[in-house]
C-alpha positions in Angstrom: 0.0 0.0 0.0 1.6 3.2 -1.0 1.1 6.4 1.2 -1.6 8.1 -1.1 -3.7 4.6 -0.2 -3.2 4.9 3.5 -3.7 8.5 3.3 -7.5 7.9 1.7 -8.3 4.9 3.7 -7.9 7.0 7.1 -9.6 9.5 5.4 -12.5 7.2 4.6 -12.4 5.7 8.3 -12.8 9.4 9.7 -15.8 10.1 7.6 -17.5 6.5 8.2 -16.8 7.0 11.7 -18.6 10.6 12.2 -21.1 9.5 9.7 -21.9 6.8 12.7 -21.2 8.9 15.6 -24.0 11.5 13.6 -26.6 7.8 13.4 -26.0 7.4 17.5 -26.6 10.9 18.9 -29.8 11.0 17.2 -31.2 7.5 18.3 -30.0 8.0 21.9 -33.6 10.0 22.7 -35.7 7.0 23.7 -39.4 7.3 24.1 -39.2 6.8 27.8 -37.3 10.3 28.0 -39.2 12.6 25.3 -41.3 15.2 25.8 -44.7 14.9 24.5 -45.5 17.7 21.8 -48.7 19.4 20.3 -48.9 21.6 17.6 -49.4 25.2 18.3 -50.9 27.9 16.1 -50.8 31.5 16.0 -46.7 31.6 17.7 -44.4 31.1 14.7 -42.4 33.8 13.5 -41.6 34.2 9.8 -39.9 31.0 8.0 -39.7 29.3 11.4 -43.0 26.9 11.0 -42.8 23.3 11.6 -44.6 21.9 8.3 -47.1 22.2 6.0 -50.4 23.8 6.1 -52.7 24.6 3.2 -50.9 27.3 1.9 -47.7 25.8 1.4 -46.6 22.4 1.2 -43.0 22.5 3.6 -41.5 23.7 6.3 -39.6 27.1 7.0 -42.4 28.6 4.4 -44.0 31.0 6.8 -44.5 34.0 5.3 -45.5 36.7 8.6 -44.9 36.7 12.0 -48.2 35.5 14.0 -49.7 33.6 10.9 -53.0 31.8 12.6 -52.9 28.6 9.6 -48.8 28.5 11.0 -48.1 25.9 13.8 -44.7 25.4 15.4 -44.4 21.9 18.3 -44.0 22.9 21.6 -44.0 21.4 24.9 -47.8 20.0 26.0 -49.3 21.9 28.1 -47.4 25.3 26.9 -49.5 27.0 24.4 -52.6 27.9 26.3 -50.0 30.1 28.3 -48.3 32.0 25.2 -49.6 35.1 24.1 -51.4 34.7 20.7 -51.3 30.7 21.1 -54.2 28.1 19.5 -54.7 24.8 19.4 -56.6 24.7 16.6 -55.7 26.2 13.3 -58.2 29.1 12.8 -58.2 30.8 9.1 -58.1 34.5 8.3 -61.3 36.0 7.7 
């Protein structure tokens, strides 16, 4: 094996490695420890919404602050106490 070949094999190895390292941190929240989310409407600031509604088919698509069709996940229990928050998706008039 010439040095080039070593040199691209540890190469590979670091990339494999972090590429597995990237896999573990994001299976090592169990259901046991997550919080339980709802969806919360009326909160989101501009391209900060959590998916789709029937405006727009993606996330990040929010077009104003305080959009009542926008919903972003929070903590249960928390939107009731924001300012401006709704359970329900509620449409402009």
């Amino acid at each position: 094996m010439n040095t080039r070949d070593a040199i691209n094999a540890g190469v590979m190895l670091a990339v494999a490695g972090a590429m597995i390292a990237a896999v573990a941190a994001s299976m090592r929240h169990s259901a046991q420890g997550s919080v339980e989310r709802e969806r919360c409407y009326g909160i989101v600031r501009a391209g900060a919404n959590d998916c789709a509604n029937a405006v727009h088919s993606c996330a990040k698509q929010a077009a104003a602050d305080s959009d009542k069709r926008e919903w972003i996940a929070v903590p249960r229990g928390t939107c009731q106490r924001l300012a401006g928050g709704m359970m329900d998706e509620r449409t402009l008039p």
